[in-house]
C-alpha positions as semicolon CSV with decimal commas, in nm:
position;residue;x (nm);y (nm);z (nm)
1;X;0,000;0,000;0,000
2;X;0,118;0,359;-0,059
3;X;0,077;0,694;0,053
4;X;-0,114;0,929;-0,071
5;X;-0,039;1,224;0,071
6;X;0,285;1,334;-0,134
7;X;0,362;1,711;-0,193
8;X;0,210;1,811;-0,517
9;X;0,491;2,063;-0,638
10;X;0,870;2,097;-0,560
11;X;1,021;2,321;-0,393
12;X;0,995;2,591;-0,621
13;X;0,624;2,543;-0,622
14;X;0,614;2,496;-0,988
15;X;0,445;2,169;-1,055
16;X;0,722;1,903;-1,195
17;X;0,693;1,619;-1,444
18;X;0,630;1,350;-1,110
19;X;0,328;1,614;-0,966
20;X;-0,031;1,485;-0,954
21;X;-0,248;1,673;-1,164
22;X;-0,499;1,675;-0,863
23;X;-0,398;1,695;-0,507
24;X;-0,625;1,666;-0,223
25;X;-0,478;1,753;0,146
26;X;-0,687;1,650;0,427
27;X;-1,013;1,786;0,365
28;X;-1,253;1,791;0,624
29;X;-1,642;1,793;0,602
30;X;-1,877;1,830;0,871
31;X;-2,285;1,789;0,881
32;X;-2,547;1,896;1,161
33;X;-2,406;1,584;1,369
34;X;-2,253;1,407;1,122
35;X;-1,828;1,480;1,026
36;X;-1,835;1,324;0,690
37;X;-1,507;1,370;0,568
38;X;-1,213;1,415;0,874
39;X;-0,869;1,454;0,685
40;X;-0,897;1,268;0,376
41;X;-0,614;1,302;0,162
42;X;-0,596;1,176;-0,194
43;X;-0,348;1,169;-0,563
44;X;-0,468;1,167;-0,921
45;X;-0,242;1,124;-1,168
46;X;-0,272;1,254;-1,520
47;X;-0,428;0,967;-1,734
48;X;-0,495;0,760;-1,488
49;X;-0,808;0,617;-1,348
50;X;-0,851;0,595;-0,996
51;X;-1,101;0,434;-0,831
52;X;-1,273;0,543;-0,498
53;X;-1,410;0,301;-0,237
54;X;-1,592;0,260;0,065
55;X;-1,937;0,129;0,238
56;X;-2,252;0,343;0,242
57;X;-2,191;0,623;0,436
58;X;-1,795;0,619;0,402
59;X;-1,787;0,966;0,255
60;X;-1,697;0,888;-0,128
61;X;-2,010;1,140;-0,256
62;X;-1,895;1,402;-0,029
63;X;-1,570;1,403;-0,127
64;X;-1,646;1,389;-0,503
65;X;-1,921;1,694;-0,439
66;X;-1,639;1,890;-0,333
67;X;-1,435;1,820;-0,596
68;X;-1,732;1,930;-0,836
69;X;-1,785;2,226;-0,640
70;X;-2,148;2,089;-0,484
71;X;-2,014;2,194;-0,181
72;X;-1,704;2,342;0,012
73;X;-1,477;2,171;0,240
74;X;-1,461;2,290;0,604
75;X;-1,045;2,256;0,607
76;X;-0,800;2,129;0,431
77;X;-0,679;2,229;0,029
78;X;-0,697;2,082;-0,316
79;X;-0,425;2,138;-0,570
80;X;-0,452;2,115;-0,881
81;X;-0,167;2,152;-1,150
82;X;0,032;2,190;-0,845
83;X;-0,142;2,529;-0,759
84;X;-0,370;2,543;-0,486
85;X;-0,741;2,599;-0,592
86;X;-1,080;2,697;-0,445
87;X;-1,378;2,564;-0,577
88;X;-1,732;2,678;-0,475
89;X;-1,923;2,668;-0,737
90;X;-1,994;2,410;-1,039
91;X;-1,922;2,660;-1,283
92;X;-1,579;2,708;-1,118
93;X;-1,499;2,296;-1,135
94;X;-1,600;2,296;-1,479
95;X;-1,345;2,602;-1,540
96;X;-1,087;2,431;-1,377
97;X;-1,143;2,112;-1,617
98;X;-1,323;1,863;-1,391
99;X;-1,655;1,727;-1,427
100;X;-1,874;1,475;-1,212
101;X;-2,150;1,244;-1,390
102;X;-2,419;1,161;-1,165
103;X;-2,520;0,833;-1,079
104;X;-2,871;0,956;-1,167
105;X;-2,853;1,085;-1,539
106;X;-2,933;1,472;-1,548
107;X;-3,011;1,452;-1,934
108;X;-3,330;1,656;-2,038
109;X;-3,531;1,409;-2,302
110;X;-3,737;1,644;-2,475
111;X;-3,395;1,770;-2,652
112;X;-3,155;1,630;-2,905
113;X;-2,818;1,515;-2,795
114;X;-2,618;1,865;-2,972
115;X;-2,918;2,062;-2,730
116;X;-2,791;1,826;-2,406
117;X;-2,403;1,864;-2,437
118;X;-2,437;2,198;-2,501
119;X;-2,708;2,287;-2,233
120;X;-2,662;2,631;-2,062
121;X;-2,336;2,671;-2,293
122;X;-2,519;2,715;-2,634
123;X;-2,260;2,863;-2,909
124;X;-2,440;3,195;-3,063
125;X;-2,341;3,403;-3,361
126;X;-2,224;3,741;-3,342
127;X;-2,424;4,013;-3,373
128;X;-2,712;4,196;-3,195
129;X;-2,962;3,898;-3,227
130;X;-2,687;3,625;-3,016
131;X;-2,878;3,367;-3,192
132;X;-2,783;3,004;-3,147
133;X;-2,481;2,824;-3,375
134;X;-2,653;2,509;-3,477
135;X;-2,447;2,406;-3,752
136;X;-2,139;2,477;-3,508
137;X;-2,288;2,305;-3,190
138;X;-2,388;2,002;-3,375
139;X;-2,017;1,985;-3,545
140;X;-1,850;2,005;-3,197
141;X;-2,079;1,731;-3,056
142;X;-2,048;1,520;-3,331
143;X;-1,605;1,523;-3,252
144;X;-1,709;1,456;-2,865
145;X;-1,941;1,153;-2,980
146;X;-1,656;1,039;-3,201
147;X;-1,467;1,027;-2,877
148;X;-1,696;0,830;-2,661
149;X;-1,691;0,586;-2,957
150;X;-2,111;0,690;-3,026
151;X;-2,201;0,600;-3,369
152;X;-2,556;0,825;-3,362
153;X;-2,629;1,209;-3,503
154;X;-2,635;1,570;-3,325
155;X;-3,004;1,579;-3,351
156;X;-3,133;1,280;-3,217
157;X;-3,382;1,292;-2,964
158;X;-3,263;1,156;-2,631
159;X;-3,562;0,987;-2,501
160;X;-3,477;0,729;-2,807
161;X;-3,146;0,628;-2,705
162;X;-3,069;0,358;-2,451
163;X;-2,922;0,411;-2,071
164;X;-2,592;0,288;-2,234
165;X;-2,613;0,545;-2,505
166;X;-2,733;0,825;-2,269
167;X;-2,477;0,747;-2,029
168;X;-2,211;0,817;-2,323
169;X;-2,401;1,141;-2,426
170;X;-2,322;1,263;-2,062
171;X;-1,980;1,156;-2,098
172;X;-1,961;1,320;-2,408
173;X;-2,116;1,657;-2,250
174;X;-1,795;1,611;-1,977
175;X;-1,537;1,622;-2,237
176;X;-1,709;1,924;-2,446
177;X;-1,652;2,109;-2,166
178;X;-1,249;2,022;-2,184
179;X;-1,264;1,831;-1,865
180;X;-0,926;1,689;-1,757
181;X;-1,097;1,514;-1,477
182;X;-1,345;1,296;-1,548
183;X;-1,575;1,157;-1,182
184;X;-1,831;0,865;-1,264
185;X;-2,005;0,796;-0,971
186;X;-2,183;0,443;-1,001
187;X;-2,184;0,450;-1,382
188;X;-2,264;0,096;-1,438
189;X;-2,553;0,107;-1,236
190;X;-2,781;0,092;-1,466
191;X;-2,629;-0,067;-1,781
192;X;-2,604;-0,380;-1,940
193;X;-2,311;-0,605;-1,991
194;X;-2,249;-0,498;-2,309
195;X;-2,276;-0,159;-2,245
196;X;-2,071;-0,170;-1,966
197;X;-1,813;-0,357;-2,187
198;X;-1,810;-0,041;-2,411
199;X;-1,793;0,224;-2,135
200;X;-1,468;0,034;-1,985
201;X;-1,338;0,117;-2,398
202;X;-1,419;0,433;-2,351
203;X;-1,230;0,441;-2,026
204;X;-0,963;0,350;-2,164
205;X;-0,923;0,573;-2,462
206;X;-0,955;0,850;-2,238
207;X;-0,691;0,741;-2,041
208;X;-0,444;0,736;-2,315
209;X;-0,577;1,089;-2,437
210;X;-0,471;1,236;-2,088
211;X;-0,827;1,256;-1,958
212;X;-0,809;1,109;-1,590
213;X;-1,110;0,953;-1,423
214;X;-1,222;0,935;-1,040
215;X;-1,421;0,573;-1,092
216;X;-1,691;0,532;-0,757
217;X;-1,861;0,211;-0,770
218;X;-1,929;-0,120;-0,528
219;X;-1,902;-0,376;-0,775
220;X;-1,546;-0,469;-0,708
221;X;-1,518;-0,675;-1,000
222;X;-1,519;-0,376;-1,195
223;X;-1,290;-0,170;-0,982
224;X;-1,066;-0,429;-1,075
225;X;-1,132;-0,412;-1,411
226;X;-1,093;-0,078;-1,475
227;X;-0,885;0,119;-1,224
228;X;-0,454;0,191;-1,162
229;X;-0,513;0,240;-0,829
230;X;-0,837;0,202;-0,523
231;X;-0,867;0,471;-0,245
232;X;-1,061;0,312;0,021
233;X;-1,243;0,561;0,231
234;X;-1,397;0,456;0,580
235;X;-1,584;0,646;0,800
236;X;-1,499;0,937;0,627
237;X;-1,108;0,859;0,706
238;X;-0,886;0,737;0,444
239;X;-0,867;0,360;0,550
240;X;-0,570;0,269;0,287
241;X;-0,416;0,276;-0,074
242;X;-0,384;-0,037;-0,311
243;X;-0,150;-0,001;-0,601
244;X;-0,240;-0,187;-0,963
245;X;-0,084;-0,532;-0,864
246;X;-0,258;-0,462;-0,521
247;X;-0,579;-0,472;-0,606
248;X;-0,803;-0,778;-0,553
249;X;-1,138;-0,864;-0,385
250;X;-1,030;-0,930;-0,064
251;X;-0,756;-0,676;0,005
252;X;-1,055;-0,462;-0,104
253;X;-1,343;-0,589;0,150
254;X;-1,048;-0,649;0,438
255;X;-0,955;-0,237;0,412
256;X;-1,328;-0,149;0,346
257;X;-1,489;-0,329;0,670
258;X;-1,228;-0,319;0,930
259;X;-1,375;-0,239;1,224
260;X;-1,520;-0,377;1,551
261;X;-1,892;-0,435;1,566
262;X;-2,075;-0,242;1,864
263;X;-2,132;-0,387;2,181
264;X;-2,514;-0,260;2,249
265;X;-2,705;-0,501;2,060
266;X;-2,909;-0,726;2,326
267;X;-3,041;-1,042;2,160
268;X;-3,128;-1,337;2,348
269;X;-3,190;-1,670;2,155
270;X;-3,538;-1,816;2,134
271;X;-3,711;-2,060;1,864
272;X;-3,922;-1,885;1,596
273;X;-4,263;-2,005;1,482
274;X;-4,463;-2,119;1,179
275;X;-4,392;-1,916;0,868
276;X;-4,536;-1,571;0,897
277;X;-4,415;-1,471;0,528
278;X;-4,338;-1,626;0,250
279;X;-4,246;-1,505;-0,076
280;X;-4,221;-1,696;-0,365
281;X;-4,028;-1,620;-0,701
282;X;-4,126;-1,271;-0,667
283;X;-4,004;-1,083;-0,934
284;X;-3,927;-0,705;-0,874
285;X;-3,953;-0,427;-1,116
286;X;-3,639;-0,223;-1,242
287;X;-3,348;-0,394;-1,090
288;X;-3,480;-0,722;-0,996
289;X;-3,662;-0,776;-1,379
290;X;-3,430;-1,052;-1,441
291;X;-3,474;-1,257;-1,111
292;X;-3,694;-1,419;-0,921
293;X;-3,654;-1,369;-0,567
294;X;-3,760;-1,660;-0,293
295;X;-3,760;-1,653;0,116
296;X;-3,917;-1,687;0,445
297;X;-3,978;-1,513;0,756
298;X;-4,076;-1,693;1,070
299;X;-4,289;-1,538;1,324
300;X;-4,032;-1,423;1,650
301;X;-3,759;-1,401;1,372
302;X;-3,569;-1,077;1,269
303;X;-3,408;-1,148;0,963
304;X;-3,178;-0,848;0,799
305;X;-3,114;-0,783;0,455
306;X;-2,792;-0,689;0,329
307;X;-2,607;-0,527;0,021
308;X;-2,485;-0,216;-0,151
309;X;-2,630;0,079;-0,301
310;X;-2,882;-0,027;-0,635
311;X;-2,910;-0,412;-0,536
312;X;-3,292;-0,351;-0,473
313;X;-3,358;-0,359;-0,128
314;X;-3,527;-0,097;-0,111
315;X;-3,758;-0,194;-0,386
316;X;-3,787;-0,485;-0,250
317;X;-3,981;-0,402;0,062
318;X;-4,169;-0,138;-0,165
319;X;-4,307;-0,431;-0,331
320;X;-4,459;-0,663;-0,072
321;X;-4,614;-0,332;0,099
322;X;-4,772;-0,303;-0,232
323;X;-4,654;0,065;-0,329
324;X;-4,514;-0,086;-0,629
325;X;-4,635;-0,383;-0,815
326;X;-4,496;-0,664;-0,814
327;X;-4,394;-0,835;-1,184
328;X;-4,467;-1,170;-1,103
329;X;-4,429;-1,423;-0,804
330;X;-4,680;-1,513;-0,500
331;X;-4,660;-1,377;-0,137
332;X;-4,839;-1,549;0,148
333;X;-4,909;-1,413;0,529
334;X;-4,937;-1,650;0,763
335;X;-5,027;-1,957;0,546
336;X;-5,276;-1,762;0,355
337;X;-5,216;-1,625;-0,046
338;X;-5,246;-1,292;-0,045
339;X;-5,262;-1,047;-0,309
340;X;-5,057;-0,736;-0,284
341;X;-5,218;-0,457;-0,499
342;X;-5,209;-0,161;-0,321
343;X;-5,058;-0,066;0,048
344;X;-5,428;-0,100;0,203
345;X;-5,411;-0,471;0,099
346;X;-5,104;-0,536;0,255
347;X;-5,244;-0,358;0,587
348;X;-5,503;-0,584;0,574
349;X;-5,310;-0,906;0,513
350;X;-5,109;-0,808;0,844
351;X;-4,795;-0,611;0,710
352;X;-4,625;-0,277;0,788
353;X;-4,425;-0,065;0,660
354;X;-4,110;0,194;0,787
355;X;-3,993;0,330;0,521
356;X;-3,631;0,486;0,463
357;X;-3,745;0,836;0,441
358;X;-3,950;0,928;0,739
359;X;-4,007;1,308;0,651
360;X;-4,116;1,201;0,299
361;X;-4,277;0,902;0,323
362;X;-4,381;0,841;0,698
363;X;-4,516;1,113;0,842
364;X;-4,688;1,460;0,795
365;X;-4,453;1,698;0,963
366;X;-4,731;1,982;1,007
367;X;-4,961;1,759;1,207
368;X;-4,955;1,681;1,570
369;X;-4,789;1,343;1,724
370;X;-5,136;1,158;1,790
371;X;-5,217;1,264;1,436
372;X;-5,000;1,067;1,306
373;X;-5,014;0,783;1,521
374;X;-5,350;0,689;1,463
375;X;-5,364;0,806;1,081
376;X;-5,292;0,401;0,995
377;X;-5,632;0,320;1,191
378;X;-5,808;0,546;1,101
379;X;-6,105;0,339;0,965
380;X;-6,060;0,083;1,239
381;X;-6,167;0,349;1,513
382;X;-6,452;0,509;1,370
383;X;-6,808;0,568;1,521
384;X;-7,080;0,644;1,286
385;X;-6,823;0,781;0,993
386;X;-6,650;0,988;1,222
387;X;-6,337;0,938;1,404
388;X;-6,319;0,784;1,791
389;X;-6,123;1,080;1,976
390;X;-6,126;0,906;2,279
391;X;-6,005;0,598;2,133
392;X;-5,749;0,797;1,913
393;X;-5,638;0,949;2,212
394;X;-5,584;0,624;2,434
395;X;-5,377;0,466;2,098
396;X;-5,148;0,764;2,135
397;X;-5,085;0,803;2,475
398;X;-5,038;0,363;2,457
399;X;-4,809;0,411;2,184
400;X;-4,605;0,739;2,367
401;X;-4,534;0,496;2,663
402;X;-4,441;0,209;2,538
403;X;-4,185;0,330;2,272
404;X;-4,056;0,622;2,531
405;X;-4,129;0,907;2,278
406;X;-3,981;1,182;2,439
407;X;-4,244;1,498;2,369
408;X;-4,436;1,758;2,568
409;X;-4,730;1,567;2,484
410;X;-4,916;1,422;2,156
411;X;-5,048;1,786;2,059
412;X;-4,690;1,862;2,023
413;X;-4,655;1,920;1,601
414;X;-4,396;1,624;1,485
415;X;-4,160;1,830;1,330
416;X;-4,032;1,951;1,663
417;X;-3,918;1,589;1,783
418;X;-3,602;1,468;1,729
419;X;-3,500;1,257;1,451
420;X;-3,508;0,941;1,695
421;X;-3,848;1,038;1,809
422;X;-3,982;1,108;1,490
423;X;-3,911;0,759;1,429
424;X;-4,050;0,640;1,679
425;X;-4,398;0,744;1,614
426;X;-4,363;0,645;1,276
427;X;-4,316;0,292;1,433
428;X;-4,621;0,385;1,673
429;X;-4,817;0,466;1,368
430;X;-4,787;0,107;1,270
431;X;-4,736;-0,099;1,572
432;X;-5,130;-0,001;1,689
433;X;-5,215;-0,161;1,435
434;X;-5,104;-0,470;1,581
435;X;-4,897;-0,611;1,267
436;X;-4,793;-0,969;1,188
437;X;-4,534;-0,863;0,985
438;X;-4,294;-0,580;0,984
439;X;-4,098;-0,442;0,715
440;X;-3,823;-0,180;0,850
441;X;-3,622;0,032;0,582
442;X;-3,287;0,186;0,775
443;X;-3,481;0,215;1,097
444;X;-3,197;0,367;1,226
445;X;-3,096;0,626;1,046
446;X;-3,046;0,927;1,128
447;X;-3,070;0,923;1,475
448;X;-2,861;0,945;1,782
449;X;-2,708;0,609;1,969
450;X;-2,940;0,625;2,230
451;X;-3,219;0,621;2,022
452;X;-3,122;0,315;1,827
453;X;-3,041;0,138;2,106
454;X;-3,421;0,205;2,231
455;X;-3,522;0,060;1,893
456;X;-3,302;-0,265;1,870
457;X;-3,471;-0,284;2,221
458;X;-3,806;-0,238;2,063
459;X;-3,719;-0,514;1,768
460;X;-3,629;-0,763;2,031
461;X;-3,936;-0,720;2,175
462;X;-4,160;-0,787;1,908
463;X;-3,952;-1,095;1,819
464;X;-4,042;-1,213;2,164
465;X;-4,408;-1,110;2,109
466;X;-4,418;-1,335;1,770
467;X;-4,371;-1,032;1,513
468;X;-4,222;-1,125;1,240
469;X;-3,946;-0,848;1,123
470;X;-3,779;-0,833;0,765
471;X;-3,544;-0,513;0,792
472;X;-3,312;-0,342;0,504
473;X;-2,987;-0,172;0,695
474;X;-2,670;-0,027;0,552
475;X;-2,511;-0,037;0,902
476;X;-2,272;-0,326;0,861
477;X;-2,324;-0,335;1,270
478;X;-2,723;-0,313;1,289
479;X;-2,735;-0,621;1,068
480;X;-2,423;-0,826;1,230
481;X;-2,596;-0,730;1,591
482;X;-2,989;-0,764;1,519
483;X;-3,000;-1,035;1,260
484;X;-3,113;-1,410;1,336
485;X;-3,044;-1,462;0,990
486;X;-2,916;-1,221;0,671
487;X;-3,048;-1,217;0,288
488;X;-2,761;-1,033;0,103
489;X;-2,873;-0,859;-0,227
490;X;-2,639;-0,813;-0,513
491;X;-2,807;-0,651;-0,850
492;X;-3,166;-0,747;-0,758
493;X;-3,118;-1,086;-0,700
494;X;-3,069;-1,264;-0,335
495;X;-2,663;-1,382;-0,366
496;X;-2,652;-1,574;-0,030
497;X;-2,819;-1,627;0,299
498;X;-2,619;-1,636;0,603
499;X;-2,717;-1,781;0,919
500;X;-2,630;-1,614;1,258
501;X;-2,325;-1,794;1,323
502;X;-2,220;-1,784;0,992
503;X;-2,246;-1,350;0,987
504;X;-1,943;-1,153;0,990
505;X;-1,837;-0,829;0,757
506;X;-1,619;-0,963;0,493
507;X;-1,859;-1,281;0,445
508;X;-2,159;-1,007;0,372
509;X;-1,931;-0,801;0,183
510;X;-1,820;-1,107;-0,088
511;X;-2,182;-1,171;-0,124
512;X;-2,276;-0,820;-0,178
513;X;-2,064;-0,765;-0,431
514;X;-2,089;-1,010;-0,644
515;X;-1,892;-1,331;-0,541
516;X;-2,113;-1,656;-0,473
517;X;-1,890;-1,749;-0,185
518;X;-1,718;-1,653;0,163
519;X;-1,499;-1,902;0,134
């Protein structure tokens, strides 16, 4: 392994033939409660592709946002060309010759490609009228499409061409802008072999035309693939440096998970029940199109489920709460088929859902505490057409006191909680409802160590009560500590099970990205 931190210029502080072209010196980012980034240091060569690694939540976007000028660093400098630069703005990155390409395109499909790359930058011919150079916009794209090896016109529409092909247009849109640095964040994520097959080309060309590339992904096959060198950021620290003949899968999981698992999570063994949910060759739409996925829940069992960013967790849970149809398969609750159309149909067949977004998708921020807790049974207490008070009040005050929701009382508007309390009456919301199953998405997140220690509390709990508990986590600790058993996701598909005394970091992390086996 090797050190990145080098000085970027010699001692005359001209850059030299052996400086990086970029140069970051331990840049620091902090949040409300969060310090993303503390220190990080990191060299990119010119023409060379480096790839940038981590878990979820190691830092890597924040990092590559600064470098793009999304945001500014707290401390710490960035050289580039071996003179030190400030970047707070987009418009000043792009001046400077580096560009970042989204994970999520930003291409606008009503236009042709020429109207895309040139976007906000639109050549115009002299004169009093500054009207737009067509015939010189769509000769300019056509030399960057020639570059990114894309055999179409100027003027076709976008919406016609394929994720591979609109992934190259926003290449292509990079380089018009004479980027020198090149940051794909994710870029495969959506492509198909083949495509990805002709993006690592175009990789490569780049790299011998002096274009150097910041390569983010979790699909370590690829990193290995494609990059000189891997980063590895942790906790927003640098956690080490592998070097070309370095770089393999497991000196890449072994420096991306090395860490001790916390100590808090109380789970005492007990025998689960009869199946509470089984799903059967359910097939989910977008990434899990091409697979079928299978499993069981038993009732007192918590069983995690594992992987990276894009593997379809997420969508998964979205699915059997019925907020997205499912493509094909059969689910059944308790013993009993049940047909998932709609999110009232899985309330009635017994299942609940916490989603990952709370403030989006879980509550209504403007409304009182009790509001929100008894929204979910609504119809259930209801006298005559009109809502119970009394009995809306006693589900509150019930639901307060057993999950310790720390407020001033349930008049108290929900947007003045915490972030741990706000989850907890998202959980209220549900749990009065009395569920059979219970689908958790990052029920941790966001909130403060005493807070998810009350909620591991409250999952253990409910396993002891009979609840069945399916829960998505990207806290490599919330699913070694809580799980009785782990599904680990890779690309929509379900790559591995892992019993409880089978769980550790590295065996999740081989299955999440991509290999069949720990071993």
């Amino acid at each position: 392994m090797t050190d990145s931190a080098q000085q970027p210029a010699d001692q005359s502080g001209q850059a030299s033939n052996a400086t990086p072209l970029l140069f970051v010196d331990k840049v620091s980012k902090r949040f409300p409660g969060v310090l993303a980034l503390d220190r990080v240091s990191m060299t990119l060569g010119r023409g060379e592709v480096l790839a940038v690694i981590g878990e979820n939540g190691a830092g890597k976007s924040t990092l590559m946002k600064i470098l793009a000028g999304v945001q500014t660093p707290d401390s710490g400098s960035i050289t580039l060309d071996g003179q030190v630069v400030r970047i707070d703005s987009v418009r000043q990155a792009t001046d400077l010759g580096i560009a970042l390409i989204h994970q999520e395109l930003n291409l606008s499909d009503n236009l042709d490609v020429a109207a895309n790359v040139f976007l906000g930058r639109e050549p115009v011919i002299g004169g009093p009228m500054k009207l737009m150079h067509r015939a010189k916009m769509r000769a300019d794209t056509q030399k960057v499409l020639q570059r990114v090896g894309l055999d179409i016109a100027p003027d076709t529409q976008v919406s016609t061409l394929s994720t591979g092909q609109q992934q190259m247009v926003e290449i292509a849109k990079a380089l018009s802008t004479d980027a020198r640095v090149l940051i794909m964040d994710e870029p495969t994520s959506s492509l198909s072999q083949h495509e990805t097959e002709q993006l690592f080309k175009v990789i490569a060309d780049l790299r011998s035309q002096g274009v150097s590339v910041v390569y983010i992904s979790h699909r370590l096959g690829e990193v290995k693939e494609v990059s000189d060198r891997v980063v590895v950021l942790r906790d927003g620290c640098n956690a080490g440096e592998l070097n070309r003949d370095e770089v393999n899968h497991d000196a890449m999981v072994s420096l991306m998970v090395g860490r001790d698992v916390s100590q808090f999570y109380k789970r005492t063994p007990h025998t689960p029940g009869d199946v509470a949910l089984r799903v059967s060759n359910l097939r989910v739409p977008g990434v899990g199109l091409a697979h079928q996925v299978s499993f069981e829940v038993r009732a007192g069992e918590i069983v995690g489920v594992a992987g990276l960013v894009g593997a379809g967790r997420t969508e998964l849970l979205e699915v059997l709460f019925g907020a997205t149809r499912a493509v094909g398969g059969s689910v059944e609750v308790c013993g009993k088929p049940v047909d998932i159309r709609s999110p009232r149909d899985a309330i009635r067949a017994g299942l609940a859902l916490v989603p990952e977004d709370r403030k989006q998708q879980g509550l209504f921020l403007e409304m009182a505490v009790r509001e929100n807790i008894g929204l979910a049974g609504l119809r259930r207490w209801q006298r005559s057409g009109f809502v119970d008070r009394a009995k809306a009040r006693q589900v509150s005050a019930e639901m307060i006191r057993q999950l310790n929701v720390k407020t001033p009382g349930d008049q108290q508007v929900v947007q003045y909680l915490s972030g741990g309390n706000q989850q907890k009456v998202v959980l209220g919301k549900w749990l009065s409802l009395g569920p059979r199953v219970l689908l958790l998405d990052e029920p941790t997140r966001g909130i403060d160590i005493g807070a998810k220690e009350e909620i591991y509390g409250l999952m253990e709990k409910l396993a002891r009560d009979g609840v069945a508990t399916l829960f998505v986590s990207s806290e490599m600790e919330e699913v070694l500590g809580m799980s009785d058993r782990t599904l680990v996701m890779h690309d929509g598909r379900i790559a591995g099970e892992l019993q409880r005394d089978e769980l550790s970091e590295q065996a999740i992390m081989h299955l999440a990205t991509g290999r069949e086996s720990a071993a």
